[in-house]
mmCIF file of the N, C-alpha and C atoms, coordinates in Angstrom:
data_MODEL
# 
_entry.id   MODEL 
# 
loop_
_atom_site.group_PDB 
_atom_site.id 
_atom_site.type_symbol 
_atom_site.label_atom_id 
_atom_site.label_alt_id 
_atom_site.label_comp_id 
_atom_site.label_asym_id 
_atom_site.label_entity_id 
_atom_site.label_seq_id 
_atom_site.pdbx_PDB_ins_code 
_atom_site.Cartn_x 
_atom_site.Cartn_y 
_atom_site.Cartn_z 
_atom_site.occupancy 
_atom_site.B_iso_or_equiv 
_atom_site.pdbx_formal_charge 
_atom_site.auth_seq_id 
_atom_site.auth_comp_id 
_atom_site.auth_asym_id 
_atom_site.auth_atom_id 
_atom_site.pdbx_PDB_model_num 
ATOM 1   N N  . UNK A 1 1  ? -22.726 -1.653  20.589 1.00 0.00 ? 1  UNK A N  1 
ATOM 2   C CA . UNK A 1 1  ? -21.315 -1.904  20.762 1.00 0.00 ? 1  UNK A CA 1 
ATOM 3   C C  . UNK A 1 1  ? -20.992 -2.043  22.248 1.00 0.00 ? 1  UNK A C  1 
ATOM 4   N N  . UNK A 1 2  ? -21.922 -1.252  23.072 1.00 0.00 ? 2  UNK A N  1 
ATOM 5   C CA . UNK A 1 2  ? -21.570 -1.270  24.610 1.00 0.00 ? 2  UNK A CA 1 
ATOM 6   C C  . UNK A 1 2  ? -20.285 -0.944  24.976 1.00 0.00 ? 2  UNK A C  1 
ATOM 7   N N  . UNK A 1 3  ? -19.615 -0.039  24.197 1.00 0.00 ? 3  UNK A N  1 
ATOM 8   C CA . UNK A 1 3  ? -18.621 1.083   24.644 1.00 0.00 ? 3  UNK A CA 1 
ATOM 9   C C  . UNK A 1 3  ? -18.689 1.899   25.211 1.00 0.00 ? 3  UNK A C  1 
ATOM 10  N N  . UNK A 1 4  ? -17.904 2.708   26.315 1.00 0.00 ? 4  UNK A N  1 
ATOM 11  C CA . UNK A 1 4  ? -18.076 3.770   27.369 1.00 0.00 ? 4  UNK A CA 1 
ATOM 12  C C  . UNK A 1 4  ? -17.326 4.515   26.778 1.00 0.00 ? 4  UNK A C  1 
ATOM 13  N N  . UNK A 1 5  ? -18.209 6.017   26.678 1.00 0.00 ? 5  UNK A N  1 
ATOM 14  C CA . UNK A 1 5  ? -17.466 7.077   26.321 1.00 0.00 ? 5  UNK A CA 1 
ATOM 15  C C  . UNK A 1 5  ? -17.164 8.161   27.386 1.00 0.00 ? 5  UNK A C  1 
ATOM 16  N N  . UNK A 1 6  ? -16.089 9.139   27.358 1.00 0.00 ? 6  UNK A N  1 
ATOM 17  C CA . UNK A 1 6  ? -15.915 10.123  28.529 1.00 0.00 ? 6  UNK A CA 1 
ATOM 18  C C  . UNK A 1 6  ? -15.291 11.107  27.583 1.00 0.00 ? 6  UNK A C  1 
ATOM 19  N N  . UNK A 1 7  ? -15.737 12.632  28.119 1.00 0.00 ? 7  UNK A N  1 
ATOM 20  C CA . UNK A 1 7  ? -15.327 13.590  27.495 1.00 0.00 ? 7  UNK A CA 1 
ATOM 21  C C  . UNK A 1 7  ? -14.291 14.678  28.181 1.00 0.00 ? 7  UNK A C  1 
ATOM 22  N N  . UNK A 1 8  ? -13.411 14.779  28.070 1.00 0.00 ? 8  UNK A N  1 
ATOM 23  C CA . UNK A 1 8  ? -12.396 15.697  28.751 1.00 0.00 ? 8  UNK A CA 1 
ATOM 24  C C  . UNK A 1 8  ? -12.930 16.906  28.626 1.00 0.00 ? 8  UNK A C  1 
ATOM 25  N N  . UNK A 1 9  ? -13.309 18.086  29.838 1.00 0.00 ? 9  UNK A N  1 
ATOM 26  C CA . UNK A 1 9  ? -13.533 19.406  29.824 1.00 0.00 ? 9  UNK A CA 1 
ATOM 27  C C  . UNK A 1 9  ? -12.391 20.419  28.874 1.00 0.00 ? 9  UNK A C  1 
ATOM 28  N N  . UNK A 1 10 ? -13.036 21.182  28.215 1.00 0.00 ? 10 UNK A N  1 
ATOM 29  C CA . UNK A 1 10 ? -12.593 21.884  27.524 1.00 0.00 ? 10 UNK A CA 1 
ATOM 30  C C  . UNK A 1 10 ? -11.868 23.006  28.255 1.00 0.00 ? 10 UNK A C  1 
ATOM 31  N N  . UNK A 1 11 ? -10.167 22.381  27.629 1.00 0.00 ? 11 UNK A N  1 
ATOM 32  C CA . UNK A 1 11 ? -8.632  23.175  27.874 1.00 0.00 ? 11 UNK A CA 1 
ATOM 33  C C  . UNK A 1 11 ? -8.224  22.098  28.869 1.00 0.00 ? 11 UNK A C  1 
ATOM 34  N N  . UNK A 1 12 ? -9.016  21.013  28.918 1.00 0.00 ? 12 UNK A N  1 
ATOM 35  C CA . UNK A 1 12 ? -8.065  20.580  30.707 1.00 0.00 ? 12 UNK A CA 1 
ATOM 36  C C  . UNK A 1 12 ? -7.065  19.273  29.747 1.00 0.00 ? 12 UNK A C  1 
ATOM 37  N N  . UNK A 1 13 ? -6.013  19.544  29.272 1.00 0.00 ? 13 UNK A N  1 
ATOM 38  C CA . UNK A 1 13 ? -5.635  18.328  28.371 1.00 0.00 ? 13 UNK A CA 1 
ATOM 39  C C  . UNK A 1 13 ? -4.637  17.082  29.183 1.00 0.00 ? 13 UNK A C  1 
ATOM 40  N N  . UNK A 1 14 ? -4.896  17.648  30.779 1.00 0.00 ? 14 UNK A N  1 
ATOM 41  C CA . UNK A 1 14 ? -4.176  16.699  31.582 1.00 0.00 ? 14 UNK A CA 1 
ATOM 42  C C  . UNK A 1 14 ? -5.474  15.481  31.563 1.00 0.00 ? 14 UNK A C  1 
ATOM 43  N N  . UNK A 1 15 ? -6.107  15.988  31.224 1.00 0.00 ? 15 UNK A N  1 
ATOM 44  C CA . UNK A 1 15 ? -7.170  14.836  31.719 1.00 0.00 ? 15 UNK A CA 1 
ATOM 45  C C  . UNK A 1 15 ? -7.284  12.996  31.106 1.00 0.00 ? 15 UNK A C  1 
ATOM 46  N N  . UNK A 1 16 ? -6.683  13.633  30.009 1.00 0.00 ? 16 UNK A N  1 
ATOM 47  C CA . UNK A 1 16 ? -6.775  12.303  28.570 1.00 0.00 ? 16 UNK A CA 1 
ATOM 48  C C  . UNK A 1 16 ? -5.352  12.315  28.320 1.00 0.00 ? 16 UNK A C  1 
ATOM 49  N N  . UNK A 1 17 ? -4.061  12.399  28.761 1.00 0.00 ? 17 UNK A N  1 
ATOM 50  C CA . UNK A 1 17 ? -2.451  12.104  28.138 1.00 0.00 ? 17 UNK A CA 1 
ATOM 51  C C  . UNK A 1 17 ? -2.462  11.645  26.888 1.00 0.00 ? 17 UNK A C  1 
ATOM 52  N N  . UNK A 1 18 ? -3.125  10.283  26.572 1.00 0.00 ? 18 UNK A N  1 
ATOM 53  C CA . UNK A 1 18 ? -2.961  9.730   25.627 1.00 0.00 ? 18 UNK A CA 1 
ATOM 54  C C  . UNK A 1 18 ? -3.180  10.270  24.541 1.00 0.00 ? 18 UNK A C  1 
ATOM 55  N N  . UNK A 1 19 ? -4.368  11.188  24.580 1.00 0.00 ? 19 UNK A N  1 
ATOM 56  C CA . UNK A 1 19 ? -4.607  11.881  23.279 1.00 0.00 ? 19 UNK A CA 1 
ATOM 57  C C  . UNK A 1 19 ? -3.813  12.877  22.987 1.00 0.00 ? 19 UNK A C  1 
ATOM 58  N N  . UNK A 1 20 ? -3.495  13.376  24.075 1.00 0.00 ? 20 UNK A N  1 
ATOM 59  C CA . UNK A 1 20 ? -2.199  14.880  23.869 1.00 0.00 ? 20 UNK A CA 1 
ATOM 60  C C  . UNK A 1 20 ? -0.619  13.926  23.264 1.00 0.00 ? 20 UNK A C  1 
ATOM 61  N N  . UNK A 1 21 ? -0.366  12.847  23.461 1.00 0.00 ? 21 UNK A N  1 
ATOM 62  C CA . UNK A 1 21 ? 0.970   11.803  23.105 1.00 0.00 ? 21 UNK A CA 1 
ATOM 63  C C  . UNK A 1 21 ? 0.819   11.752  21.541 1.00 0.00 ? 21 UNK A C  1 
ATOM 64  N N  . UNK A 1 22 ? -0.390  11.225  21.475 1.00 0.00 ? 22 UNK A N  1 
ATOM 65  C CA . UNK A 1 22 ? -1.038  11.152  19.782 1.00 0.00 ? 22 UNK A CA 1 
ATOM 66  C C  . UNK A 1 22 ? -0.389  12.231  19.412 1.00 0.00 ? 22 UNK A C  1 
ATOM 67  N N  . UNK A 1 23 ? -1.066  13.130  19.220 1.00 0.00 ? 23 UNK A N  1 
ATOM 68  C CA . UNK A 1 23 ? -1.034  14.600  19.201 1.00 0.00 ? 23 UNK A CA 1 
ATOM 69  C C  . UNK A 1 23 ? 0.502   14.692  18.925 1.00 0.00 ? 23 UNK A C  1 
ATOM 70  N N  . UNK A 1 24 ? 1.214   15.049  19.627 1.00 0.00 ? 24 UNK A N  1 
ATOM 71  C CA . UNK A 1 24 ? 2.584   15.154  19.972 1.00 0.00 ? 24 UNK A CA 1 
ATOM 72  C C  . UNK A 1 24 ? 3.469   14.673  18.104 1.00 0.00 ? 24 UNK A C  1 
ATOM 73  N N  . UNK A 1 25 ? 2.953   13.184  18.837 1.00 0.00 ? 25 UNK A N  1 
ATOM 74  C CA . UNK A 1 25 ? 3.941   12.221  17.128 1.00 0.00 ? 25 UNK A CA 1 
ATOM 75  C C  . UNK A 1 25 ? 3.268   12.566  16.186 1.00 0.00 ? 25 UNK A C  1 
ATOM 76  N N  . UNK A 1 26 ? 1.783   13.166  16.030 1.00 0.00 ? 26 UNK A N  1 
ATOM 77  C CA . UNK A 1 26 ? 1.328   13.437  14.859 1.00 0.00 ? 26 UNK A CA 1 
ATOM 78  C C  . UNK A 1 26 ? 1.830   15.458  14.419 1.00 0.00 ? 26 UNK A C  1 
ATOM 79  N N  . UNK A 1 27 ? 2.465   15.506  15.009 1.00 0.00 ? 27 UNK A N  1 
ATOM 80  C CA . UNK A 1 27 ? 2.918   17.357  15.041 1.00 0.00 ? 27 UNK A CA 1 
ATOM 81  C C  . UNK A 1 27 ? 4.668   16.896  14.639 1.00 0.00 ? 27 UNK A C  1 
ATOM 82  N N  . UNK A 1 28 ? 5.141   16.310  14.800 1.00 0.00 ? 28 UNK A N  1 
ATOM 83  C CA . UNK A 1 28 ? 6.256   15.374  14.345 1.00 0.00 ? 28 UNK A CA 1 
ATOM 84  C C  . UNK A 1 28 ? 6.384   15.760  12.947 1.00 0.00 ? 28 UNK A C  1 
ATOM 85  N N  . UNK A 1 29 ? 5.415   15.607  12.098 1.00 0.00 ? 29 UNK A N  1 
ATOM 86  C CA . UNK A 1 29 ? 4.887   15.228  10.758 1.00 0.00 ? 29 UNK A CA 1 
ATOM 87  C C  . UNK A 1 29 ? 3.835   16.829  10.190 1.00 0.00 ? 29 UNK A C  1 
ATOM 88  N N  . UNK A 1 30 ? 3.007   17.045  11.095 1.00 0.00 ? 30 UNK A N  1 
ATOM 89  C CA . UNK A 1 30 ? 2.259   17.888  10.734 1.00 0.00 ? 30 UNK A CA 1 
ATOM 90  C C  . UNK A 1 30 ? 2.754   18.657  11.842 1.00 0.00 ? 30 UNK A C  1 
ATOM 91  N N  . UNK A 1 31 ? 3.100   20.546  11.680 1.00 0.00 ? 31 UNK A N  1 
ATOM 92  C CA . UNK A 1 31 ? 3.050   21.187  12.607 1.00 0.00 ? 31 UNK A CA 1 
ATOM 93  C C  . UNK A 1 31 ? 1.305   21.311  13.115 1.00 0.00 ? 31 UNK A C  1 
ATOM 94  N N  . UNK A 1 32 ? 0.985   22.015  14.005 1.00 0.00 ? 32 UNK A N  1 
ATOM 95  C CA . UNK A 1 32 ? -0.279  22.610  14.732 1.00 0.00 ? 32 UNK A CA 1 
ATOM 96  C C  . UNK A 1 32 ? -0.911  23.300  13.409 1.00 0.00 ? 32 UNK A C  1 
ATOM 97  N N  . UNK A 1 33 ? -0.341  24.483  12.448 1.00 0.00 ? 33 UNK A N  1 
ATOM 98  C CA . UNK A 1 33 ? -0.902  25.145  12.138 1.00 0.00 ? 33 UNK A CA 1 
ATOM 99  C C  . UNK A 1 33 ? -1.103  25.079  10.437 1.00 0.00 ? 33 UNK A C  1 
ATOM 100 N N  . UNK A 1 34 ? -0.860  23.338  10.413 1.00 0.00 ? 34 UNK A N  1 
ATOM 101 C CA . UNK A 1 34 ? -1.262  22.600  8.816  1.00 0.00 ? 34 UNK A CA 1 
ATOM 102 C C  . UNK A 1 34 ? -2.428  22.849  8.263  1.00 0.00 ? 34 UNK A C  1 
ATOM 103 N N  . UNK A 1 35 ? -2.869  23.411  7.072  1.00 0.00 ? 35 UNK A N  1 
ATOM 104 C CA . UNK A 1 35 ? -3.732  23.047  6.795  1.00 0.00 ? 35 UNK A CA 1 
ATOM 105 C C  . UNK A 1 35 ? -3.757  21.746  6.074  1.00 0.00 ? 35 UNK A C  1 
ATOM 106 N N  . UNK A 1 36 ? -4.958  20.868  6.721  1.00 0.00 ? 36 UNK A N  1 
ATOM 107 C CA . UNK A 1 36 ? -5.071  19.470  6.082  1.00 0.00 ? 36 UNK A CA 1 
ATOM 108 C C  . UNK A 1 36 ? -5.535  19.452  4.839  1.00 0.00 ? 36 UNK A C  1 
ATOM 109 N N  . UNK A 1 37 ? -6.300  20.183  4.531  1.00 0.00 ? 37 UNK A N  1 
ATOM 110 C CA . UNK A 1 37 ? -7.384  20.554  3.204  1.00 0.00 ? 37 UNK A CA 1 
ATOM 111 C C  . UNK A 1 37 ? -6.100  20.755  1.719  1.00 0.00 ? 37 UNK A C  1 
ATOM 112 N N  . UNK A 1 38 ? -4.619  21.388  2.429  1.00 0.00 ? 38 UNK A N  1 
ATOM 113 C CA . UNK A 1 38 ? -3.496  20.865  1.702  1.00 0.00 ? 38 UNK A CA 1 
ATOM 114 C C  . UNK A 1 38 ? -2.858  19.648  1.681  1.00 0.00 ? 38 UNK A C  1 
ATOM 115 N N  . UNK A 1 39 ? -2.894  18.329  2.146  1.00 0.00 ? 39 UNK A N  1 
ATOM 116 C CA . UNK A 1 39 ? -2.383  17.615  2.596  1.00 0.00 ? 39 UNK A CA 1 
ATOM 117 C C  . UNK A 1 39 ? -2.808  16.388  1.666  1.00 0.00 ? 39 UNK A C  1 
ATOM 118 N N  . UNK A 1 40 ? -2.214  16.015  1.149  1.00 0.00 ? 40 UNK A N  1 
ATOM 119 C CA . UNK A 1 40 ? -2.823  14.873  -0.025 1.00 0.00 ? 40 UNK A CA 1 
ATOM 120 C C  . UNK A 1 40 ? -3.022  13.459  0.939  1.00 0.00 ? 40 UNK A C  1 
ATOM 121 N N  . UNK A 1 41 ? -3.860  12.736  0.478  1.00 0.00 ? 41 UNK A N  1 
ATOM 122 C CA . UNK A 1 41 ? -4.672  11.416  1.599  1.00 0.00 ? 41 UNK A CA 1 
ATOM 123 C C  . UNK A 1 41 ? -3.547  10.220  1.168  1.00 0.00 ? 41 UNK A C  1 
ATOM 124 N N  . UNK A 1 42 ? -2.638  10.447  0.195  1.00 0.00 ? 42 UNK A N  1 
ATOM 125 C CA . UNK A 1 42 ? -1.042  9.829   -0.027 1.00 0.00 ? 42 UNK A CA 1 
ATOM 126 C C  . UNK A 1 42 ? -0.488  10.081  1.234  1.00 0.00 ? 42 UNK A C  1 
ATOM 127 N N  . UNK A 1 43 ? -0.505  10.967  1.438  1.00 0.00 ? 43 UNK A N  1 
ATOM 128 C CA . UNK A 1 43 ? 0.696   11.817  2.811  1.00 0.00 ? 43 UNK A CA 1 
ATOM 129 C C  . UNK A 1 43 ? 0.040   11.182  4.285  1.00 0.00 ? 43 UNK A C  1 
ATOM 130 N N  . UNK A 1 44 ? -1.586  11.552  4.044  1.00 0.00 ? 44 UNK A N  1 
ATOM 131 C CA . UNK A 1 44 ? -1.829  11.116  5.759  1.00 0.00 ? 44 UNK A CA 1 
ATOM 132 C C  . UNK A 1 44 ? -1.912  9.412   5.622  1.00 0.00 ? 44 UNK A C  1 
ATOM 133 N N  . UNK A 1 45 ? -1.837  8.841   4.743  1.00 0.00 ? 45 UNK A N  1 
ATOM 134 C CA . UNK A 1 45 ? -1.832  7.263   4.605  1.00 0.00 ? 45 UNK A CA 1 
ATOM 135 C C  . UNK A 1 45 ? -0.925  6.643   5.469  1.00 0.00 ? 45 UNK A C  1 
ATOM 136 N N  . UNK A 1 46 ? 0.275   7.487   4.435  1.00 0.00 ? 46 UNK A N  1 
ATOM 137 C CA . UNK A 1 46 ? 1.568   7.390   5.075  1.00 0.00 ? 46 UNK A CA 1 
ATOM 138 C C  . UNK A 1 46 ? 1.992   7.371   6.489  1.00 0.00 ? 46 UNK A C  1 
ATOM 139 N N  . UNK A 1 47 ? 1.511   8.606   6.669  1.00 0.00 ? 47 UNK A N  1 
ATOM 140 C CA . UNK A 1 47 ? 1.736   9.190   8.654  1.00 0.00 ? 47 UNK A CA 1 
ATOM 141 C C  . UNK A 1 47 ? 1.078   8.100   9.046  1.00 0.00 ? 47 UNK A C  1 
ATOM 142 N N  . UNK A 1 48 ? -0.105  7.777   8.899  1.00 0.00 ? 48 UNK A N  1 
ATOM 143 C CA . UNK A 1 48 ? -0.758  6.961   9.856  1.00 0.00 ? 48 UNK A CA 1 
ATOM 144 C C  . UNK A 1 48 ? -0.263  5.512   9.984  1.00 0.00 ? 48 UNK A C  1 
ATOM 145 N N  . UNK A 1 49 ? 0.265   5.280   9.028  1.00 0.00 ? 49 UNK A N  1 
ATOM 146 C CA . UNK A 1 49 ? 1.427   3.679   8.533  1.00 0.00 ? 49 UNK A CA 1 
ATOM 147 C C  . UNK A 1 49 ? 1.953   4.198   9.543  1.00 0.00 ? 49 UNK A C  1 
ATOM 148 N N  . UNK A 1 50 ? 3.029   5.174   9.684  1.00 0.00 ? 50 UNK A N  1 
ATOM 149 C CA . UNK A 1 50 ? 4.255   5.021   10.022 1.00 0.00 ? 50 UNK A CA 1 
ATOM 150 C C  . UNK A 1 50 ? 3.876   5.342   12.152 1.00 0.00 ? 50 UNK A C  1 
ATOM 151 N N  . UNK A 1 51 ? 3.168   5.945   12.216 1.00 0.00 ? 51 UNK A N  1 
ATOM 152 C CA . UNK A 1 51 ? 2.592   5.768   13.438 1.00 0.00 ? 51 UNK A CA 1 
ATOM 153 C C  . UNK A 1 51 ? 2.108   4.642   14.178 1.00 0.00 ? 51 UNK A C  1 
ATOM 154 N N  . UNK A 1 52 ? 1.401   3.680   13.248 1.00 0.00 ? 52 UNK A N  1 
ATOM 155 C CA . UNK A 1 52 ? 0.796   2.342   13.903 1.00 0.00 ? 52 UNK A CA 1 
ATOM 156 C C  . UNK A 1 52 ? 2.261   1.232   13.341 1.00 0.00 ? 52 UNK A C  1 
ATOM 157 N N  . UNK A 1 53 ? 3.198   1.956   12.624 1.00 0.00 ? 53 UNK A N  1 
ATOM 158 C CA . UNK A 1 53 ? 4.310   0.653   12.311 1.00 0.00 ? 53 UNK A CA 1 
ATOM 159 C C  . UNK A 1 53 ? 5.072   1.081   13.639 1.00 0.00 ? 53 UNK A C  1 
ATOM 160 N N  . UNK A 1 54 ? 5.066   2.157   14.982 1.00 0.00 ? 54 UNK A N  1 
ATOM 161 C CA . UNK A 1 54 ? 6.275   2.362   14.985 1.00 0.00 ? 54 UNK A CA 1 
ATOM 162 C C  . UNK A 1 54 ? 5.823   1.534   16.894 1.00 0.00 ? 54 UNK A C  1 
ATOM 163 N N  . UNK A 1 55 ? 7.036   0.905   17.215 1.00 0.00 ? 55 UNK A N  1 
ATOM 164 C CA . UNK A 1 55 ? 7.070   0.247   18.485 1.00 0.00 ? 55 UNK A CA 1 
ATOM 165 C C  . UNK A 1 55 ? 6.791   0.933   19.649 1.00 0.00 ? 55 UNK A C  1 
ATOM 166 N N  . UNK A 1 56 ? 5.781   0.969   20.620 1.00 0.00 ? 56 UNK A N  1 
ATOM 167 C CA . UNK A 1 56 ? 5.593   1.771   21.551 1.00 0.00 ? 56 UNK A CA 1 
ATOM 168 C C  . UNK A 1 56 ? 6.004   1.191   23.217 1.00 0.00 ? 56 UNK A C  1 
ATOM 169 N N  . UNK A 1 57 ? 6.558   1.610   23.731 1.00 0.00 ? 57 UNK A N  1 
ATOM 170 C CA . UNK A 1 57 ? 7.058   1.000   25.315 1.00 0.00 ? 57 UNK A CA 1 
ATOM 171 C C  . UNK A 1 57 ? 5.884   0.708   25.877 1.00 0.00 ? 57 UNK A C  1 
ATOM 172 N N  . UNK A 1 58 ? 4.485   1.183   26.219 1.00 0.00 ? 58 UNK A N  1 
ATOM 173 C CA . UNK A 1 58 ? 3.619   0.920   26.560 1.00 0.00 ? 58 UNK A CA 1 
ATOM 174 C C  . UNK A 1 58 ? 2.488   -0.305  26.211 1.00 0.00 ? 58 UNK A C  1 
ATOM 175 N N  . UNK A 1 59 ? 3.377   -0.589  24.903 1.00 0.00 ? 59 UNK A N  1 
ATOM 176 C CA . UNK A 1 59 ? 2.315   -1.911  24.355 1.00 0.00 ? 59 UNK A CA 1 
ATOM 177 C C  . UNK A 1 59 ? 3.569   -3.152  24.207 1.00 0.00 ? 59 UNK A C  1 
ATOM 178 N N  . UNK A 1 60 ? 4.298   -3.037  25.483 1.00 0.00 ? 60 UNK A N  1 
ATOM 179 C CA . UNK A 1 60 ? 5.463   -3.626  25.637 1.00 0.00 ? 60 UNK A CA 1 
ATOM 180 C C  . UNK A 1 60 ? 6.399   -4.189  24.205 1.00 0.00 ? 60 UNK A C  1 
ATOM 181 N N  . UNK A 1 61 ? 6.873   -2.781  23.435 1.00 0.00 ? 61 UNK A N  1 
ATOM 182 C CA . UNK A 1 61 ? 7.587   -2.213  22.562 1.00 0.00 ? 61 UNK A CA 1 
ATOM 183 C C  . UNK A 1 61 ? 7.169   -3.059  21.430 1.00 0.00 ? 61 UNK A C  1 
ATOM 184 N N  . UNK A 1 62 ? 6.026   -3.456  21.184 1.00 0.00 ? 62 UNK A N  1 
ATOM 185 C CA . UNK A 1 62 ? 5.251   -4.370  20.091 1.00 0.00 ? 62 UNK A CA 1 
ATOM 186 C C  . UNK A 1 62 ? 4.303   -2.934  19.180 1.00 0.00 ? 62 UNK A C  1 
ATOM 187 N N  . UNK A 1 63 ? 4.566   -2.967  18.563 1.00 0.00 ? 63 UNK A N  1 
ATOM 188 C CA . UNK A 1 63 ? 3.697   -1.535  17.804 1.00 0.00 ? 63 UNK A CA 1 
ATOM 189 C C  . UNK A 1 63 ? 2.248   -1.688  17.553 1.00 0.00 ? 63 UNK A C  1 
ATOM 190 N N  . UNK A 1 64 ? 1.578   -0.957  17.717 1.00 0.00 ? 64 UNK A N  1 
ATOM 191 C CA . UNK A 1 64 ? -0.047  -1.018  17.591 1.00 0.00 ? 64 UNK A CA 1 
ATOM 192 C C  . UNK A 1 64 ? -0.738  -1.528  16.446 1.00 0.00 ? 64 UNK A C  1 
ATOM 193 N N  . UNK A 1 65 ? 0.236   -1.796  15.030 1.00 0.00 ? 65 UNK A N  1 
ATOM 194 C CA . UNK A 1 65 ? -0.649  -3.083  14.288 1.00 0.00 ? 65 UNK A CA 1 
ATOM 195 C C  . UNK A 1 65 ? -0.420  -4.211  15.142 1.00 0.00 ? 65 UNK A C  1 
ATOM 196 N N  . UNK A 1 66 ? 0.230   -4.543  15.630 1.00 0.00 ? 66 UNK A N  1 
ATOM 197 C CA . UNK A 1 66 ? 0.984   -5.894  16.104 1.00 0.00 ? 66 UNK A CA 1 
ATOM 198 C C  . UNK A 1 66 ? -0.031  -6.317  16.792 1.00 0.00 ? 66 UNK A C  1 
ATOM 199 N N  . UNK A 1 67 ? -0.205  -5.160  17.654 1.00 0.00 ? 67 UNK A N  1 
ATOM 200 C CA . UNK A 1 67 ? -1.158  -5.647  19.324 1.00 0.00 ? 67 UNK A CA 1 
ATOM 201 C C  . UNK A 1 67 ? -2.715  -5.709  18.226 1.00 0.00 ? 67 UNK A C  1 
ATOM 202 N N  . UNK A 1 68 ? -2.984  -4.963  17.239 1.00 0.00 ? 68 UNK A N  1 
ATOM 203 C CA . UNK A 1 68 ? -4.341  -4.978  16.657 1.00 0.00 ? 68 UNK A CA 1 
ATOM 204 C C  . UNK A 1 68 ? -4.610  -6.588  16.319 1.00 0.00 ? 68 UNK A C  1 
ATOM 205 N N  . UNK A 1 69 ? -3.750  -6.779  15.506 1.00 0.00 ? 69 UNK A N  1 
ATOM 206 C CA . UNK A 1 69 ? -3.341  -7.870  14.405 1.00 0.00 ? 69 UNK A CA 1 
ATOM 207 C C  . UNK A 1 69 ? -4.054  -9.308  15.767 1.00 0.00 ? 69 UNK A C  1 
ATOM 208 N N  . UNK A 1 70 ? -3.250  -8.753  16.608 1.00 0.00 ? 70 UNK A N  1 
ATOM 209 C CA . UNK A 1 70 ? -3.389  -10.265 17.640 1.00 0.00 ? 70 UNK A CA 1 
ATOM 210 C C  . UNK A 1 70 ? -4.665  -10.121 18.264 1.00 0.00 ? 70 UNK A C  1 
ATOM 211 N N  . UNK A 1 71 ? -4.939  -9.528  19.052 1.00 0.00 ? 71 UNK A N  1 
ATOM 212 C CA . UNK A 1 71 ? -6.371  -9.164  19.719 1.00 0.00 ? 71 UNK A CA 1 
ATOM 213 C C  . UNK A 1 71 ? -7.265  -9.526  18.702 1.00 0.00 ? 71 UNK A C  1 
ATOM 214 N N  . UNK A 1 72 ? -7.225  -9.268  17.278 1.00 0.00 ? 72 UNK A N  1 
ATOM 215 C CA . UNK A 1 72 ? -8.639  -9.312  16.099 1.00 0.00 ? 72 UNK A CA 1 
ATOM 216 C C  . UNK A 1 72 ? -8.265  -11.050 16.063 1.00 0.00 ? 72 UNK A C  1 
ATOM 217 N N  . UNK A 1 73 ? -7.044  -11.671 16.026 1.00 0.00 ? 73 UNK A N  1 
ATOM 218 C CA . UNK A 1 73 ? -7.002  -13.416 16.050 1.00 0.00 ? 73 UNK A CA 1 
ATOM 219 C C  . UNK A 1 73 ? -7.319  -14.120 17.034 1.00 0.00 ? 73 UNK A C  1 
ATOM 220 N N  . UNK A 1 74 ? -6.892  -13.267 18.600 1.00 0.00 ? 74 UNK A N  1 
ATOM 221 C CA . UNK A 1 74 ? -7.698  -13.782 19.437 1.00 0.00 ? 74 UNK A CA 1 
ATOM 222 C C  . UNK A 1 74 ? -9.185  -13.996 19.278 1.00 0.00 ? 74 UNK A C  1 
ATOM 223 N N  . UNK A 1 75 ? -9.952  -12.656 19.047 1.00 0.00 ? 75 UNK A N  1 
ATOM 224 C CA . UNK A 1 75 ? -11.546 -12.780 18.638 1.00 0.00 ? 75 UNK A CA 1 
ATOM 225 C C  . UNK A 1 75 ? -11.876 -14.022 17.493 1.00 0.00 ? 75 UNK A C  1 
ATOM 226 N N  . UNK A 1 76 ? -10.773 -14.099 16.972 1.00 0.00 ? 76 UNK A N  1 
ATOM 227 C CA . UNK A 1 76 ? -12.038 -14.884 15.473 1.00 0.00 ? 76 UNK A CA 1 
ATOM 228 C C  . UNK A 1 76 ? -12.019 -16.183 15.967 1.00 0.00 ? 76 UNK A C  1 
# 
């Protein structure tokens, strides 16, 4: 695949934002102390729809299927 991976030191969560932002909108929906093992794969379907449907300022307010959708038409 020739992807670069990097691992953030453990507790430093300034290091990666993006993943702590994730995090954030997905606690929105799920508190911290969910168990998932309760959580029917109906429910996280859902969350994860409504996360990649929702418009982000950073992907100049186009929501992350949008930007997927185009980048995978650019490739083909």
């Amino acid at each position: 695949m020739g992807a670069k991976s990097w691992f953030c030191d453990p507790n430093s969560t300034w290091q990666k934002g993006a993943i702590e932002n994730i995090n954030k909108r997905i606690r929105r929906y799920l508190p911290s102390n969910t168990d998932l093992t309760q959580v029917s794969q109906a429910h996280l379907t859902a969350l994860a729809h409504n996360l990649n449907a929702t418009p982000r300022k950073c992907l100049g307010f186009n929501t992350p299927a949008e930007v997927l959708a185009s980048l995978l038409q650019e490739a083909a």
